[in-house]
KESEPA-127692 format. One record per residue (C-alpha): z, y, x. Coordinates in pm, whole numbers, plus 50000, padded with zeros to 5 digits. Example, Ala and Ser with C-alpha at 12.3 -4.5 7.8 and 13.67 -1.06 7.14 Angstrom:
BEGIN
+-------+-------+-------+
!    zz !    yy !    xx !
+-------+-------+-------+
! 50780 ! 49550 ! 51230 !
! 50714 ! 49894 ! 51367 !
+-------+-------+-------+
This chain:
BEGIN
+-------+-------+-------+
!    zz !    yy !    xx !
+-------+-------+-------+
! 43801 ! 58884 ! 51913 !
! 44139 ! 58784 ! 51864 !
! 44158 ! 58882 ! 51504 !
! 43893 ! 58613 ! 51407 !
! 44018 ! 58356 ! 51631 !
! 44368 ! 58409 ! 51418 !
! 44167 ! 58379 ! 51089 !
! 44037 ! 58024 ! 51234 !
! 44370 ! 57892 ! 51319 !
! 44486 ! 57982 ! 51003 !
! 44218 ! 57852 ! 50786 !
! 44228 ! 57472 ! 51002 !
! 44577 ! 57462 ! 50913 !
! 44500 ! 57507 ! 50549 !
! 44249 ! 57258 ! 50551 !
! 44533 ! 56972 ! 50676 !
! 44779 ! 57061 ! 50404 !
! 44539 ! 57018 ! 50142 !
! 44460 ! 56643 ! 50310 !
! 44814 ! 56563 ! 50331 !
! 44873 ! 56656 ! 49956 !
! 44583 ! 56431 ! 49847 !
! 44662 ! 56154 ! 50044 !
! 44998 ! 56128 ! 49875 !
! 44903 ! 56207 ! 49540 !
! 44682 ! 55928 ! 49576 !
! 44927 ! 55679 ! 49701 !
! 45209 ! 55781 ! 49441 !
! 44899 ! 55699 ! 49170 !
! 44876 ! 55342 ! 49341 !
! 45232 ! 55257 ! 49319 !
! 45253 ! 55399 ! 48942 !
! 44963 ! 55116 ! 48842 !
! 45080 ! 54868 ! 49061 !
! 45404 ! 54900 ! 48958 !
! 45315 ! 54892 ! 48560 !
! 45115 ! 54585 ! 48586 !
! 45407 ! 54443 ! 48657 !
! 45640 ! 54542 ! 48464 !
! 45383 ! 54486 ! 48186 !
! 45343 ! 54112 ! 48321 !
! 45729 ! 54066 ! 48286 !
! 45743 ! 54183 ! 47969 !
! 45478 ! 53984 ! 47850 !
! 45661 ! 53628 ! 48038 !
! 46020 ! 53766 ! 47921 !
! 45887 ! 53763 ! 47535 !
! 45720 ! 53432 ! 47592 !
! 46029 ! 53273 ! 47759 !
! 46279 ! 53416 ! 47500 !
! 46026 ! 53333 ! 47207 !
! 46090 ! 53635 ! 47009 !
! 46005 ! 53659 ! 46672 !
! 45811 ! 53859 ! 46470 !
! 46090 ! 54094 ! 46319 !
! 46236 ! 54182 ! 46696 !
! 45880 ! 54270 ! 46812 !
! 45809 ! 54466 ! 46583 !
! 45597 ! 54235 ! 46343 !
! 45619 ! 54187 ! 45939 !
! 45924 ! 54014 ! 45848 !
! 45714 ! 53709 ! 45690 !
! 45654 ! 53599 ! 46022 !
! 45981 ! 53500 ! 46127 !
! 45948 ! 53121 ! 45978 !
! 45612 ! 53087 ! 46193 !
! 45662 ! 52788 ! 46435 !
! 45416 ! 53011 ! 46686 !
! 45623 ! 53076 ! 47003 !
! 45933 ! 52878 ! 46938 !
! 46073 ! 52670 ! 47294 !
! 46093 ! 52301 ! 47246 !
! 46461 ! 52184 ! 47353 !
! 46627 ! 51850 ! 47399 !
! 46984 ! 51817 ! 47214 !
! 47227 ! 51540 ! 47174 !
! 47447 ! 51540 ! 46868 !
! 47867 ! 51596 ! 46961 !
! 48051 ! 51349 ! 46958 !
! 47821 ! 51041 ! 46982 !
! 47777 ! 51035 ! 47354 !
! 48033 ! 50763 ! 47437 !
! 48333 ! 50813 ! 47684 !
! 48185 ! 50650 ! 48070 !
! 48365 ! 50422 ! 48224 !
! 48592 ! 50645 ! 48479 !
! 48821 ! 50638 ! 48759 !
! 49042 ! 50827 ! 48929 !
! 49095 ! 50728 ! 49295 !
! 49490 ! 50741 ! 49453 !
! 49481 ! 50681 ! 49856 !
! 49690 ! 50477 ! 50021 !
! 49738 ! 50224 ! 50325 !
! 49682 ! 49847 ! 50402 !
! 50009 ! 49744 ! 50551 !
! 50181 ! 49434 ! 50606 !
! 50442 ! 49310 ! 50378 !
! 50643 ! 49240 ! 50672 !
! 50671 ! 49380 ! 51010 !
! 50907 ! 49254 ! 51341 !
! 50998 ! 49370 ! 51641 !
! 51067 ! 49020 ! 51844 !
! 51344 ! 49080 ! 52147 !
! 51580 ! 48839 ! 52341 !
! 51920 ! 48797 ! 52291 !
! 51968 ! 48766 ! 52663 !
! 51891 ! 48948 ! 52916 !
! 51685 ! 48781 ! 53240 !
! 51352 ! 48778 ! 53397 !
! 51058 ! 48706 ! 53217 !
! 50904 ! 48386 ! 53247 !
! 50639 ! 48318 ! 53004 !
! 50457 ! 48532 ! 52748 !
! 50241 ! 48313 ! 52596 !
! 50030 ! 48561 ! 52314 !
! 49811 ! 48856 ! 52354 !
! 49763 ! 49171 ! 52109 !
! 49548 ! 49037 ! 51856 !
! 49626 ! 48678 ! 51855 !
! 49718 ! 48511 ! 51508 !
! 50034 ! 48293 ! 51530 !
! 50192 ! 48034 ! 51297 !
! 50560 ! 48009 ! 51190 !
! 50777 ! 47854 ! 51465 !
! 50530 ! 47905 ! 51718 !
! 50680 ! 47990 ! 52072 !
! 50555 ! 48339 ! 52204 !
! 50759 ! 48392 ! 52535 !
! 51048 ! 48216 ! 52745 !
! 51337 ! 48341 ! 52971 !
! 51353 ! 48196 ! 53337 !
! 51680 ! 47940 ! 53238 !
! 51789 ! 47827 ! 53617 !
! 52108 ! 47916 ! 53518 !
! 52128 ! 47774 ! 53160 !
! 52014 ! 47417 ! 53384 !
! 52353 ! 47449 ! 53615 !
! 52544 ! 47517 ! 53295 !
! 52438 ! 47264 ! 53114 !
! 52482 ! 46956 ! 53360 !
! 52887 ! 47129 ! 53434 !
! 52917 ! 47136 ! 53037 !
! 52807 ! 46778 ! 53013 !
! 53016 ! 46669 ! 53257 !
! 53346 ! 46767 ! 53072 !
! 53197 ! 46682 ! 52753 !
! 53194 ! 46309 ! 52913 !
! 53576 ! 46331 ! 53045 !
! 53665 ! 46465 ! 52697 !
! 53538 ! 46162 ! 52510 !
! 53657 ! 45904 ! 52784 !
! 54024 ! 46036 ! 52760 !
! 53955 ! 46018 ! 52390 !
! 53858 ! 45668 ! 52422 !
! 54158 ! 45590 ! 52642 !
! 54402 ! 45715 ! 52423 !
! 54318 ! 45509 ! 52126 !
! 54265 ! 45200 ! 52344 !
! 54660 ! 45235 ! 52477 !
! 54814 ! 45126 ! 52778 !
! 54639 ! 44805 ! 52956 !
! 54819 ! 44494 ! 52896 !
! 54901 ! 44461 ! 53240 !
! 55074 ! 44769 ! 53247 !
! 55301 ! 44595 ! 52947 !
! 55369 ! 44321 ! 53154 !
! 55442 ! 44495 ! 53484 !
! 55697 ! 44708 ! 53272 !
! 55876 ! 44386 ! 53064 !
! 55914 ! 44215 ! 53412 !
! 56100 ! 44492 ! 53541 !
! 56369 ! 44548 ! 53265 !
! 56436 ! 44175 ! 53328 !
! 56471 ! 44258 ! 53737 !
! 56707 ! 44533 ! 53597 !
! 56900 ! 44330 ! 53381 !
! 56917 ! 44034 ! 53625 !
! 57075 ! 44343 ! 53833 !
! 57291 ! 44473 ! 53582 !
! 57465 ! 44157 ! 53535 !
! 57518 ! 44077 ! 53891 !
! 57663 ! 44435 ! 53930 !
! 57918 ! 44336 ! 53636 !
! 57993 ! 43992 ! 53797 !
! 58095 ! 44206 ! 54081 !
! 58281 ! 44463 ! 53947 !
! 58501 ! 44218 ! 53752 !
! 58559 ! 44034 ! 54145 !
! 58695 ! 44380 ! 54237 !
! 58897 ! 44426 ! 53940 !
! 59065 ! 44101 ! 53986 !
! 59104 ! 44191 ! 54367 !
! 59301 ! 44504 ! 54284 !
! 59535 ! 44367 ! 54058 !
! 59667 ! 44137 ! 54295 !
! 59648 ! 44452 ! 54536 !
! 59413 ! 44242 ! 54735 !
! 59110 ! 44489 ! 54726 !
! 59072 ! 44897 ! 54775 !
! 59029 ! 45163 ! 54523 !
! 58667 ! 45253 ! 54678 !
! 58550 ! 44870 ! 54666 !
! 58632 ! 44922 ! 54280 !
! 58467 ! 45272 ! 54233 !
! 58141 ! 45157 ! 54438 !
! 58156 ! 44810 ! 54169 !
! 58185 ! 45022 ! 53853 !
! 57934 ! 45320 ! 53917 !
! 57711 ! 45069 ! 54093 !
! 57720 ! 44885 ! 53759 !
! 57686 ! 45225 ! 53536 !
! 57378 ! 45298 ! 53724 !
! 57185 ! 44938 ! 53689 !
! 57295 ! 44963 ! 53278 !
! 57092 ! 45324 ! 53283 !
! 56806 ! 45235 ! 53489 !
! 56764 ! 44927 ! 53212 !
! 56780 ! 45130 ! 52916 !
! 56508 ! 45408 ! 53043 !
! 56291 ! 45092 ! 53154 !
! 56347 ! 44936 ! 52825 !
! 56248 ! 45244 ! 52623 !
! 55934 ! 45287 ! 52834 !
! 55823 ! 44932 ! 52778 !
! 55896 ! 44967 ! 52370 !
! 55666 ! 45308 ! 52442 !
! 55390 ! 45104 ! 52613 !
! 55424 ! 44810 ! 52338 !
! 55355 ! 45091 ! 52056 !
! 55074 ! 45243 ! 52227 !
! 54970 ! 45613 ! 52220 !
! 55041 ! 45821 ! 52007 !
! 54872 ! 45972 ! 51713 !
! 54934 ! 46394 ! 51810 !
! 54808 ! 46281 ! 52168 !
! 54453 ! 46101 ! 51997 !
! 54447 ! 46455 ! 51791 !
! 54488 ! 46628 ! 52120 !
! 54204 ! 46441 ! 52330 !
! 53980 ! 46480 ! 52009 !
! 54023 ! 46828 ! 52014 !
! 53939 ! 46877 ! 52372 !
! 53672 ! 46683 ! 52331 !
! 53539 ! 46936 ! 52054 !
! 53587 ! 47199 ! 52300 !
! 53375 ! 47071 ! 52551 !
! 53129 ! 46997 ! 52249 !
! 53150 ! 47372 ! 52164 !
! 53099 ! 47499 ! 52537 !
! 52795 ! 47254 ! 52559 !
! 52610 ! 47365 ! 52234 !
! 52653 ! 47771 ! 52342 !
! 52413 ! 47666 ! 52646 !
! 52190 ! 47531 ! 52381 !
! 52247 ! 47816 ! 52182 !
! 52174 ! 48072 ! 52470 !
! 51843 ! 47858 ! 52539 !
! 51711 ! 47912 ! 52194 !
! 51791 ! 48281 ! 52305 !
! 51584 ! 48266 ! 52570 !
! 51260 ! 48232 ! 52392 !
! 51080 ! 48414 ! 52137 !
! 50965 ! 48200 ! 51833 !
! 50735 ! 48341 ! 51571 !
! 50942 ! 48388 ! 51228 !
! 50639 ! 48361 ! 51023 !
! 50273 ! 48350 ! 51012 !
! 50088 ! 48669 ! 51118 !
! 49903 ! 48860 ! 51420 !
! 50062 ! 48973 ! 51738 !
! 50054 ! 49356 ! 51701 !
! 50170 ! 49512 ! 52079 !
! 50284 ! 49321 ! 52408 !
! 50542 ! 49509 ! 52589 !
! 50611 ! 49328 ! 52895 !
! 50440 ! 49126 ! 53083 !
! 50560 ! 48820 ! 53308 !
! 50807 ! 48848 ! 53619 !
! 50979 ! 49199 ! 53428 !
! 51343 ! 49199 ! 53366 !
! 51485 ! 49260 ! 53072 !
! 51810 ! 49359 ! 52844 !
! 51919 ! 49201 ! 52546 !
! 51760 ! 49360 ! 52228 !
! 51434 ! 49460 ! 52398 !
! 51143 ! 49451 ! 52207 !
! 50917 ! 49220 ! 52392 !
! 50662 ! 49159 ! 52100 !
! 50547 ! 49317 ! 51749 !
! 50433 ! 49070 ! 51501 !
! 50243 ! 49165 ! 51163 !
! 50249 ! 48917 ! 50867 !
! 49867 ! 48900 ! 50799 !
! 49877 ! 48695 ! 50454 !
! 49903 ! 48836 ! 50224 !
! 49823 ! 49157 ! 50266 !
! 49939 ! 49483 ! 50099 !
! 49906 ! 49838 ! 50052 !
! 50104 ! 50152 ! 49938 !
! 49991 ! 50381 ! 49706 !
! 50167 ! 50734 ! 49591 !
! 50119 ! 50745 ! 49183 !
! 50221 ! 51040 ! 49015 !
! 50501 ! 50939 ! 48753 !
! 50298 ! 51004 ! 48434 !
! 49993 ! 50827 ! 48537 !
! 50214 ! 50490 ! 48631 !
! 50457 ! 50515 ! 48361 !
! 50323 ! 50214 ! 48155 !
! 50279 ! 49987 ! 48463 !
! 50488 ! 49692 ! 48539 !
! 50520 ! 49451 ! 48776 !
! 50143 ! 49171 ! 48751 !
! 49916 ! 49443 ! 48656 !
! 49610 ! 49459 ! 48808 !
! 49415 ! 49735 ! 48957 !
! 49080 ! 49747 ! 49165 !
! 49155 ! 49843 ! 49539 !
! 48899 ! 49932 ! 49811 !
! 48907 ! 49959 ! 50147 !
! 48573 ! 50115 ! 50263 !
! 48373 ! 50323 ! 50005 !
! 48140 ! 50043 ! 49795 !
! 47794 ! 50104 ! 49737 !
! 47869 ! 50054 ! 49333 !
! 48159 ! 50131 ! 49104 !
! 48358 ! 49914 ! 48930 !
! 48231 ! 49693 ! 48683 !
! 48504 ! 49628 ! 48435 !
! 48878 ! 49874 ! 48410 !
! 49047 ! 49578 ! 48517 !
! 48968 ! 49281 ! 48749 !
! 48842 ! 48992 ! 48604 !
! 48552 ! 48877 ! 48825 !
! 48503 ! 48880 ! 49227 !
! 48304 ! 49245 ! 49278 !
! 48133 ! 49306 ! 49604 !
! 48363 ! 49592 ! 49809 !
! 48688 ! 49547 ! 49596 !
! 49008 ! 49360 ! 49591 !
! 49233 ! 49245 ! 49332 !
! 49509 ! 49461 ! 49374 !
! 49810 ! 49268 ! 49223 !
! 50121 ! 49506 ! 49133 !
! 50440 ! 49307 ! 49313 !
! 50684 ! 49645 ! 49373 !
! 50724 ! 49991 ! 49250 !
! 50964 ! 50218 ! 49391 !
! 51235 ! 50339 ! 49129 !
! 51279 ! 50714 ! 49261 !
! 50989 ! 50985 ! 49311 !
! 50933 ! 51128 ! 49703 !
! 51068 ! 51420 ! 49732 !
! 50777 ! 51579 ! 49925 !
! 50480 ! 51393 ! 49730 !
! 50677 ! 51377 ! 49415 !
! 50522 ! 51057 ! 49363 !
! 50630 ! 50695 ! 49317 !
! 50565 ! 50456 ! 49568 !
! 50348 ! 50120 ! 49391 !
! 50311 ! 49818 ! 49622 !
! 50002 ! 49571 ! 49538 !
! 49901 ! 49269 ! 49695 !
! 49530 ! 49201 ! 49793 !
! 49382 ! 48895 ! 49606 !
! 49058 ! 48742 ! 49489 !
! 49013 ! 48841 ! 49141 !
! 48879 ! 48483 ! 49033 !
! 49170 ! 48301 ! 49024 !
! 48970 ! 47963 ! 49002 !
! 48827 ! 48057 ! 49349 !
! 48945 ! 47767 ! 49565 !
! 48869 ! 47923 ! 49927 !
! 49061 ! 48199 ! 50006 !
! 48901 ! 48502 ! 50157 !
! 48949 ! 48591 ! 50467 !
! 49165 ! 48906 ! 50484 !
! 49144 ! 49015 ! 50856 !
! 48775 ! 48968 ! 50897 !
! 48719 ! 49256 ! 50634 !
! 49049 ! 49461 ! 50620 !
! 49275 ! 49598 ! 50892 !
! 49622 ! 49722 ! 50846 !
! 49675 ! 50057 ! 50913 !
! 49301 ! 50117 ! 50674 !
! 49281 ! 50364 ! 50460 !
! 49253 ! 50186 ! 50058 !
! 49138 ! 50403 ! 49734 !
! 49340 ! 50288 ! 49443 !
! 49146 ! 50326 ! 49135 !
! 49289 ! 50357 ! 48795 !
! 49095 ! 50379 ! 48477 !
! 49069 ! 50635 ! 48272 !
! 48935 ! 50697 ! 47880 !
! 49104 ! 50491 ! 47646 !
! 49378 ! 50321 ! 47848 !
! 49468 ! 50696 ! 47952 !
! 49436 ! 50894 ! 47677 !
! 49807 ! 51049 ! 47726 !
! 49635 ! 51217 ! 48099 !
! 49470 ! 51486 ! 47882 !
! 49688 ! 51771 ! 47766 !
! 49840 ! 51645 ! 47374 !
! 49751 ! 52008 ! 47260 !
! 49350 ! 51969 ! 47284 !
! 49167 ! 51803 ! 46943 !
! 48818 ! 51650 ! 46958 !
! 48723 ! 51631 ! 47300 !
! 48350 ! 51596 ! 47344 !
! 48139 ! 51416 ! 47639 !
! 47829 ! 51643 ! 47681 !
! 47536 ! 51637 ! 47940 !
! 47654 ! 51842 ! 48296 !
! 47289 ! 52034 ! 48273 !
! 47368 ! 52122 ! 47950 !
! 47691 ! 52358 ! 48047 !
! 47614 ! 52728 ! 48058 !
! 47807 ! 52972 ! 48251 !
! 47961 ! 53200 ! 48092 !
! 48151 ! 53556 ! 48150 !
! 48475 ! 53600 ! 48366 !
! 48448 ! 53253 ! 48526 !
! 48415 ! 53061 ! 48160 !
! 48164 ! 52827 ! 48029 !
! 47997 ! 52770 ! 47722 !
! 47669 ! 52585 ! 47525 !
! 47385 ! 52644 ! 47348 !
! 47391 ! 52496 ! 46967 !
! 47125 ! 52492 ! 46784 !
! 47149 ! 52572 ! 46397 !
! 46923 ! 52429 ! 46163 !
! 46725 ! 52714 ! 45972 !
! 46747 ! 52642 ! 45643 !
! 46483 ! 52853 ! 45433 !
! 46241 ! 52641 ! 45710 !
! 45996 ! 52448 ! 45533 !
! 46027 ! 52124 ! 45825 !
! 46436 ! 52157 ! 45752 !
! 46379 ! 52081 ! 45426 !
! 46168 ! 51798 ! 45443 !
! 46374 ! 51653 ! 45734 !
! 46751 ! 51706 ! 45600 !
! 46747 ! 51731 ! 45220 !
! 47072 ! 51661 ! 45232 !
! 47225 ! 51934 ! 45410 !
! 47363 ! 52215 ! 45243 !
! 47508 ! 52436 ! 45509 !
! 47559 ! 52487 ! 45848 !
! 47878 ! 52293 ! 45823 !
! 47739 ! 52008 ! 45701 !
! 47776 ! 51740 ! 46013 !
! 47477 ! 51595 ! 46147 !
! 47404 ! 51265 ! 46300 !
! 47159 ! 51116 ! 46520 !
! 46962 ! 50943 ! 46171 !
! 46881 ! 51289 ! 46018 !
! 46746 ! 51475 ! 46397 !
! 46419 ! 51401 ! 46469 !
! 46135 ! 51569 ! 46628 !
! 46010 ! 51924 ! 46519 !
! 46313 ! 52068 ! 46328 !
! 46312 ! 52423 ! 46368 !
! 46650 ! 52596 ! 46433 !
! 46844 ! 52918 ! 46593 !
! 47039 ! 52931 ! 46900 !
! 47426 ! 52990 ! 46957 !
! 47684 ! 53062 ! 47239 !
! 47995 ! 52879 ! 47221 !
! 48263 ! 52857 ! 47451 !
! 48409 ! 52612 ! 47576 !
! 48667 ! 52471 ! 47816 !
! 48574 ! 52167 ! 48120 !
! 48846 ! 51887 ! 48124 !
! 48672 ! 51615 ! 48327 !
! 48328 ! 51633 ! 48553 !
! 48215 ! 51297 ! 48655 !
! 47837 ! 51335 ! 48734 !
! 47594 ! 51392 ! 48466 !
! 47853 ! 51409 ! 48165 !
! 48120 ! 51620 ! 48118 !
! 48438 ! 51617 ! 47880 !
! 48475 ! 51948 ! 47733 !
! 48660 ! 52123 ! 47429 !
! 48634 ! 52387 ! 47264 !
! 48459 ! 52548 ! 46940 !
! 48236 ! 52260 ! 46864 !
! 48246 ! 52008 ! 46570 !
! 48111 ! 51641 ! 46532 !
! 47762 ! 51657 ! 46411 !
! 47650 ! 52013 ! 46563 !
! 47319 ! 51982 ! 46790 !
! 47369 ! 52048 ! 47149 !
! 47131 ! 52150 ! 47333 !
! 47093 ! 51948 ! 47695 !
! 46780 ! 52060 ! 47807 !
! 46574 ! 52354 ! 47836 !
! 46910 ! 52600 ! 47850 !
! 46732 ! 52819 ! 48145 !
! 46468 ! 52918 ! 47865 !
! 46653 ! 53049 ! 47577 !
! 46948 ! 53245 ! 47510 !
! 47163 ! 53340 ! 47172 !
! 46911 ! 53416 ! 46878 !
! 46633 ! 53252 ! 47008 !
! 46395 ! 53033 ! 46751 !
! 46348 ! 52676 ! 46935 !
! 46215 ! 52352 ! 46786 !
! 46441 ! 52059 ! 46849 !
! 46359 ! 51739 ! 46982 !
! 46650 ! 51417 ! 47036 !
! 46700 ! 51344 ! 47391 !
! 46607 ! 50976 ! 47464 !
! 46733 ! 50883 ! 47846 !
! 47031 ! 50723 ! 47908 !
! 47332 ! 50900 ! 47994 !
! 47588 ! 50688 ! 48156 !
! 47773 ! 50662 ! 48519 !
! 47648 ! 50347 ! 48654 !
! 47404 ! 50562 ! 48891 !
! 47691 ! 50731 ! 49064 !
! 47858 ! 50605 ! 49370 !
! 48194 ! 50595 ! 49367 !
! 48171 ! 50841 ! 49638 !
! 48004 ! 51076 ! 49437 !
! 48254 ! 51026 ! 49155 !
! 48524 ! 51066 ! 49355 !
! 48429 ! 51389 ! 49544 !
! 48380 ! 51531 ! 49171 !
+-------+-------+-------+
């Protein structure tokens, strides 16, 4: 009984292993035919992509010229795409051409402050006064010997009043009306003592009385020649020059008033109040910040090469905020909607040392220059804004591309292929031709080197595909200036690059859109 319960066991377990097997065998035959079909579907779309011919597939050799499976392409011919018209932007700030810091000259309390931040001010304008109490005091005290100064001035070139001539003439008469008396007198005493009838004090007190009368007359008689020549001239010099003095002491009040107030230097926009009224302050405090508002300006670092040709009167587009369309023209010449006329008035002679750039000043203008009204600066641009320089290149710039590079070509961006190790390359396509449709379209041509132009491509020429590499020198948008192992003439291809690949048969066709820039926004442009 146990025997032939073993014998079951063994034969159930038999019976699993063989399901097991088949079960996989089956599934390893599913994935075998699912995964040929396919591969045998990628072949087939990888030979009708690459459009190989008849020789590589293993057909007769007779059928290589067959037009059957060749890729239609688009190609431009190098060298007769035009160069766009192309910018490069420098950033920079608006600023104003001049910028003060306005502060008294006194110090004092603060009486008046007559702007606010943001106000616009005109030249001579009074922004903020001084409490001048003290100036008032001064000024009456000042006056006040100013007036004595002039009225001794007057006095001394009027002279001494006439009465004062009189009063003195009258008494040189009382003193020589004296004198002689005096001498009458000492003559009686002389007399007296000779006949020994008189003393030797009577005599004395005759003769010095007399001495004294005869001095007394001559100092009255040189003050009344004094008074009858009036003053004189060094003492007129003297009251003049006092009265200068007191002219001098008066004006420094006036002088100190003018100090006491803030007036605007020039036209412009208050930037930053600093005090407010009732504050005390010190002499040389900033009280106010004015901004000259027109014009404006703004600063730009140019690298030396690029502004090496510049001078002072060029002009140069500026922006402020990104416009919606580039520029129309290199240079200004019309009004554009989102530029200025940027209108070169400074450049600085040495490079930064940190930028190693130069410094290039421009005024903001109107480009029409028969534009009567004036624009309005500050209702569109703030100092302190952020402005985009932008400098044309091509033609006026030729000397920005390196001088060792020869034939540079524009080509269409979808037309670049990428290449190995980070390089780039194209796809030209060579005429064949032994091909019956070269023949008949370019009877001319004799070999591949034989430059081609736009007049002998046209639709349906057959040709073979080639790599060359080449190196990028400019991206702006959908061209490209490259250089590298191309010649004038050879057919580019621009479209349909994803399909083919080097040795591929394709039938050639001219691309007809337009290729220029005047799709991309400068912002585009600019981030390229």
């Amino acid at each position: 009984m146990n025997k032939s319960n073993g014998f079951h066991g063994a034969g159930e377990a038999c019976n699993r292993n063989g399901t097991a097997r088949v079960l996989m065998l089956a599934a390893v035959v599913v994935v075998a035919v699912v995964a040929g079909w396919f591969l045998r579907d990628f072949a087939a779309s990888r030979m009708g992509t690459l459009g190989v011919s008849g020789e590589s597939s293993g057909l007769a050799s007779d059928d290589s010229g067959s037009e059957v499976g060749r890729v239609d392409v688009a190609v431009i011919v190098a060298g007769e795409l035009t160069a766009p018209l192309l910018f490069e932007p420098y950033r920079g700030e608006i600023r104003a051409r001049r910028s003060s810091s306005l502060s008294m000259r006194r110090s004092g309390r603060l009486a008046e402050v007559l702007v606010h931040e943001g106000d616009t001010v005109e030249e001579g304008e009074v922004l903020a006064r001084l409490d001048v109490a003290d100036l008032d005091v001064r000024e009456m005290m000042a006056d006040a010997e100013l007036a004595a100064a002039v009225a001794a001035v007057d006095e001394a070139i009027a002279g001494p009043r006439e009465q004062t001539v009189r009063a003195a003439s009258a008494r040189v008469r009382q003193l020589a009306s004296q004198l002689a008396s005096a001498e009458r007198r000492l003559e009686r005493q002389e007399l007296l003592s000779r006949r020994s009838a008189g003393t030797e004090q009577e005599l004395d007190d005759a003769r010095y009385a007399a001495d004294e009368l005869r001095a007394t007359l001559a100092a009255m008689t040189a003050q009344l020649e004094e008074l009858q020549e009036g003053t004189r001239q060094e003492q007129i010099a003297a009251a003049k020059a006092n009265v200068a003095a007191a002219q001098a002491a008066r004006e420094q009040i006036d002088v100190e008033r003018a100090d006491s107030q803030i007036v605007a230097p020039y036209s412009g926009v208050i930037a930053i109040r600093y005090f407010d009224e009732g504050e005390m302050i010190g002499p040389s405090q900033g009280v106010l910040k004015i901004l000259e508002s027109d014009p404006l300006e703004a600063r730009f670092g140019v690298p030396p090469q690029v502004c090496r040709a510049w001078q002072v009167g060029d002009r140069l587009w500026v922006s402020v905020r990104t416009p919606a369309e580039p520029p129309e023209t290199p240079r200004p010449k019309r009004s554009q909607a989102g530029y200025w006329c940027g209108i070169i008035v400074r450049m600085q002679p040495q490079v930064d040392e940190v930028t190693r750039t130069r410094g290039v000043d421009v005024e903001l203008t109107s480009p029409a220059k028969q534009d009567d009204v004036s624009e309005p600066l500050l209702a569109n641009v703030h100092i302190g804004q952020t402005a985009t320089l932008w400098v044309p290149l091509g033609s006026e710039n030729a000397g920005t591309l390196p001088s060792s590079l020869s034939d540079p070509f524009w080509v269409p961006t979808e037309s670049l292929v990428r290449g190995v190790r980070g390089l780039w390359s194209v796809y030209v396509a060579m005429p064949d031709h032994e091909g019956t449709a070269y023949q008949e379209l370019v009877p001319s041509v004799q070999s591949s080197e034989a430059a081609l132009t736009s007049e002998t491509l046209a639709s349906g020429a057959l040709a073979t595909i080639q790599r060359r590499e080449i190196q990028v020198l400019r991206s702006a948008g959908p061209l490209t200036l490259v250089h590298g192992m191309l010649t004038p003439g050879e057919w580019i291809v621009s479209e349909g690059v994803g399909q083919i690949g080097p040795g591929v048969s394709v039938r050639v066709r001219p691309k007809t859109s337009n290729l220029s820039l005047t799709e991309i926004s400068p912002g585009e442009a600019e981030r390229r």
